[in-house]
N, C-alpha and C positions, 0 to 999 in steps of 0.2 A: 728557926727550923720550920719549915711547910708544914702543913695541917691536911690529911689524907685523911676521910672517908671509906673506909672497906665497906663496900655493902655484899653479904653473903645471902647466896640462895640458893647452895647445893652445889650438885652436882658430882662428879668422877671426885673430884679435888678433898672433899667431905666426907667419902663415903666410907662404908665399912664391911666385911662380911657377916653376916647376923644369923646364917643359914640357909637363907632364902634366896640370895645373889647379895651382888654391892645394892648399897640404899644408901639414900645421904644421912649421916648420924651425929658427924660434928659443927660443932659451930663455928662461927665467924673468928668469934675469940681462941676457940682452941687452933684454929689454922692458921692465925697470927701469931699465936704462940710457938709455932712449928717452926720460924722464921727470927729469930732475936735481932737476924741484922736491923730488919723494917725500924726496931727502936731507933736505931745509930741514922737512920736516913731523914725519920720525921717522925709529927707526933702523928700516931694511927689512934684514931676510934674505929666502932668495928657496929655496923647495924645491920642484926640479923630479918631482912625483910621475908622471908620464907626457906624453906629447907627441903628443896623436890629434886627429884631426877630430872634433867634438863628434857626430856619427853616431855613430861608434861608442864611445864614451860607454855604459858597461852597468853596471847595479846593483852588478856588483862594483866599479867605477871610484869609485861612491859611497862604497863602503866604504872604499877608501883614503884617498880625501879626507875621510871624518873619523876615519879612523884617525890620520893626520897630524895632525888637529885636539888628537884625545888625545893624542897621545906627546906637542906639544910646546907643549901648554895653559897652564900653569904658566908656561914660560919669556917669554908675548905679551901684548900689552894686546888684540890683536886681529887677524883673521885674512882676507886678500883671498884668495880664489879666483879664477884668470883661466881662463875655460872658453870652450869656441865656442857661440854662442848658436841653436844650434838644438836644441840640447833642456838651455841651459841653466835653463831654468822647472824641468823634471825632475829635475837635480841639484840646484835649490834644492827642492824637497819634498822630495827624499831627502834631504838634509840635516836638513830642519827635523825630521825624524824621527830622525834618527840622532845628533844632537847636539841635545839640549834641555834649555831652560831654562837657556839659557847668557847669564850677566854680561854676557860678551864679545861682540862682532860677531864674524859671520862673514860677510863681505860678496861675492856672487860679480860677477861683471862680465865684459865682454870687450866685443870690438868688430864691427863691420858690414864694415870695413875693414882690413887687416894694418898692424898698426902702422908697417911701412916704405912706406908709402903716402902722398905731400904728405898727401893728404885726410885722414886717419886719423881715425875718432872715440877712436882707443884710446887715445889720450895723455891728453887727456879724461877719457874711462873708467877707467882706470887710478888718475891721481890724484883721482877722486872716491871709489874704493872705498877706497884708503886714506885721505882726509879723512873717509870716515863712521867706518873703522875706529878711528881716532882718538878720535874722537866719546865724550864721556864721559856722553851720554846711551843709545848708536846699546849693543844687547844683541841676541841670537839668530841667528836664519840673515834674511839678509836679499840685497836685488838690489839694485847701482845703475848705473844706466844712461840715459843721454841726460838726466842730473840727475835724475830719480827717483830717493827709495827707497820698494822697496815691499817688504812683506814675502815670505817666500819661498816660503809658500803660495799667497800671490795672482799671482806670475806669470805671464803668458803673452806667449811671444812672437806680437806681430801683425802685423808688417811685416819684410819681406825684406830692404828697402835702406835705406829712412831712418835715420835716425839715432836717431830713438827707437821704438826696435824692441818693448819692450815694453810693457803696458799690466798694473797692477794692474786684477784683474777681481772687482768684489762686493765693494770693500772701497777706501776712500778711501788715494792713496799718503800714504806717513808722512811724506815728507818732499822737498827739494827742495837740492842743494849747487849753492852760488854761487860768487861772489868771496870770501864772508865766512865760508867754512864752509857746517854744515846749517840748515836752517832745516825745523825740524821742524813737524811739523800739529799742530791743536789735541789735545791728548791723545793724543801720540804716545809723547812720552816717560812717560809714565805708563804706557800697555799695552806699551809693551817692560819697561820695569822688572819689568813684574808676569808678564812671559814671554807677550806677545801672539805674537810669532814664532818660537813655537816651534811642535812639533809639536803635542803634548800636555800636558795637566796630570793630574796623578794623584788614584785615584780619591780622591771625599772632599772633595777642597781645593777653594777657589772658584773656578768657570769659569764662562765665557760663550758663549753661541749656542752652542748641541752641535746644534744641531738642523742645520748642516751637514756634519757625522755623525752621524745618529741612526740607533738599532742598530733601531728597531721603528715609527718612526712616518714619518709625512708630512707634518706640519701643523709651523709653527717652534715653538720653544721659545722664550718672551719671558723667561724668566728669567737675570737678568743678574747675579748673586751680589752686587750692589752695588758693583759698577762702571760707572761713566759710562765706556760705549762709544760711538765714532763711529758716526753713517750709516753700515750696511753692513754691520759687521762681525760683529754677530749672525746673520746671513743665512751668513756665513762658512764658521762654525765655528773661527774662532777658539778657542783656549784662552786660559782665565787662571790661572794659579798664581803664589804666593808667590814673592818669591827663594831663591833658594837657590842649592849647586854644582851645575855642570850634570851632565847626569846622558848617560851614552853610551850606546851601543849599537852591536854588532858583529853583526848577523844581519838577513838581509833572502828573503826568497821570493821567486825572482825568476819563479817562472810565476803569473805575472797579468798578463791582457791587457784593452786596451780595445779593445772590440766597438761600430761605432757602427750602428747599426741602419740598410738603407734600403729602399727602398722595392723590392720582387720578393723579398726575401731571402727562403730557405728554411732551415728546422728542422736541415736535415741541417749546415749550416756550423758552426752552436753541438754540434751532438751530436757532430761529429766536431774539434772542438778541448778533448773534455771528456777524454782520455789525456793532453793536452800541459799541460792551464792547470788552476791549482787552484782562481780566483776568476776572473772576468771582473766590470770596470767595462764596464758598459752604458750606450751613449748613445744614449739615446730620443729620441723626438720632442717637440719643446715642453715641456709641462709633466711629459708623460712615458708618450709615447704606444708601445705595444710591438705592432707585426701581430697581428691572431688569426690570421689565414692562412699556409697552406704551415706549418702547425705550428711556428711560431716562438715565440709564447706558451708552450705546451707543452714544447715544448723547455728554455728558459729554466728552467720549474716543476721541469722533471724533474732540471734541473744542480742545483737548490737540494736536493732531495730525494735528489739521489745524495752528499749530503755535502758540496757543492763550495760554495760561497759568490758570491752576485752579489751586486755595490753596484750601485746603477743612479744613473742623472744624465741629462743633459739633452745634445743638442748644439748650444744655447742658450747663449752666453757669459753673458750677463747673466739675474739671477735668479733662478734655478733653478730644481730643479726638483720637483713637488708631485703626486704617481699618484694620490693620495685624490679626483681633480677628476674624470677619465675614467673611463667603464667600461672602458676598454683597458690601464689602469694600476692599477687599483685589489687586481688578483689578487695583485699583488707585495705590495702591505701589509702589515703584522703577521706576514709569513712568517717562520721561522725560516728560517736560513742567508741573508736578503735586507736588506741595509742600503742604506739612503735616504743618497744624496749631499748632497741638497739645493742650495746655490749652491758648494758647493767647483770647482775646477778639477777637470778629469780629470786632471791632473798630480798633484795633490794627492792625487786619489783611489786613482792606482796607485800612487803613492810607499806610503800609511798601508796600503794595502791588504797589500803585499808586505811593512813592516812588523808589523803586526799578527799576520798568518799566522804571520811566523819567532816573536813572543814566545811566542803561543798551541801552538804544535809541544810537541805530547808528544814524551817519548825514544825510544818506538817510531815516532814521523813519523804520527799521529793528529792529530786536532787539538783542543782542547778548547773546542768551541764555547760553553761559559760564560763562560773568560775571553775567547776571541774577543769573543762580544758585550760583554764590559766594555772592551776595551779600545775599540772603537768607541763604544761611549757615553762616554768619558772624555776627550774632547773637542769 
């Protein structure tokens, strides 16, 4: 029988009415307890790493949840996270960056409703994150929810209430748990094996669609290292590498903010968040359109020239996005210190981004914009 890992830390799924609104109030154990099948599937332990509203949910919070993943790797066939799903998308990027190219599942989940609720979808929820976790095909940071799995870069939450609250964006779900188990997509199990859901692959080894992080360009990258990829998932950014052990990470830069652009904004808002933030992910207009006006252009140029680093993207769910099209977009191009999102998530983009920064950190807190730009191009 598999050996599954629950690691709780709140959320809708835990929560309770106390007077004051829902708060998270139970624990790990008591929400596996809500579940008897989980026994009949595998042995479950249950580690409660923290008990918060997914609000407050912060980069460090991440680092505990896969610091938990390291200490007790060895001992799991695979690992459920129960988080509250309003910025569970975020801690699955962070994830997929801080734990990769992992064998193992690490599957997050949670629910719309407290599991002490008739209506609950979390009972549900719950036992489908440990049937993926089970899953002797199911590898890396992945989401499952309202019977989706999707990987854990493509998440976004899109709905408040229903029951299937999120949607895989730019990239076909993997898969789908039933009565009979998963029932994975065509070529699902293939790009998990090969570390589709993970963050990155390193440099050198064979990858696919970088061009949804591309450190210099606009235009996609059709090269596919000789992998038969699904619809989508080149547009992604996806990674592919080898198997291998997975590989951690403990450091994450937690000033980076997403900036989404709108229509009056003035220059002075980005200049004076340039003491507080060391990268801003930018969401432009459409394909990726940035004001000349009120010196907002200017602005942006000047943040990339002051040392500081922009990704830009779209706030366009689907297809992302491409500044080579407009004259309003095109100044960003080829810039040093300026990486192209392309179809990633902004989830995805602030997660790698606040990654990226912490590997690239010289000892004196510089930053070494060569390896920066590699690690952005290495996936």
């Amino acid at each position: 029988m598999k050996r599954v890992l629950v690691i709780a830390t709140g959320g809708t799924i835990a929560s309770a009415e106390e007077g004051s609104g829902l708060a998270p109030a139970l624990t790990g154990e008591q929400l596996v307890a809500f579940v008897p099948e989980v026994a009949q599937m595998c042995h479950a332990e249950v580690s409660q790493v923290m008990n918060v509203d997914s609000t407050n949910m912060r980069p460090e919070g991440w680092l505990a949840i896969a610091g938990e993943v390291r200490r007790r790797y060895d001992d799991f066939d695979g690992f459920a996270v129960l988080h509250g799903t309003d910025t569970l998308a975020y801690t699955a990027a962070g994830l997929s960056y801080l734990v990769q190219r992992s064998p193992k599942p690490v599957v997050l989940t949670g629910s719309q409703l407290p599991m002490g609720d008739p209506g609950t979808d979390g009972k549900r929820n719950l036992l489908d994150a440990v049937c993926v976790a089970c899953d002797d095909s199911a590898a890396g940071v992945l989401v499952a929810f309202g019977g989706k799995v999707i990987a854990g870069t493509a998440a976004r939450k899109v709905r408040t209430r229903d029951f299937e609250a999120f949607d895989s964006l730019n990239v076909p779900d993997l898969g789908v748990v039933g009565e009979s188990g998963v029932q994975w997509a065509t070529g699902a199990r293939e790009l998990m094996a090969l570390g589709v859901a993970d963050g990155c692959a390193p440099a050198g080894e064979a990858r696919a669609g970088r061009e949804g992080f591309s450190a210099d360009g606009c235009s996609a990258c059709e090269e596919h290292g000789g992998v038969s990829v699904p619809s989508g998932a080149a547009e992604r950014g996806f990674a592919v590498a080898g198997p291998s052990a997975p590989r951690f990470f403990d450091t994450l830069n937690p000033r980076v903010m997403a900036l989404k652009v709108t229509p009056g904004m003035d220059g002075c808002v980005i200049d004076a968040l340039r003491p507080l933030c060391d990268a801003l992910v930018v969401e432009a207009f459409g394909l990726g359109g940035i004001p000349e006006y009120a010196g907002v252009t200017d602005a942006l140029l000047n943040w990339a020239d002051a040392d500081k680093t922009l990704v830009m993207t779209t706030q366009c769910p689907f297809e992302g996005a491409d500044l080579s099209v407009y004259e309003v977009g095109r100044a960003f191009c080829n810039r040093p210190g300026v990486f192209m999102g392309g179809a990633a998530t902004t989830e995805a983009l602030l997660a790698k981004t606040m990654w990226a920064l912490a590997q690239a950190e010289r000892p004196d807190g510089t930053i070494d914009r060569e390896k920066l730009t590699a690690l952005f191009a290495s996936c």
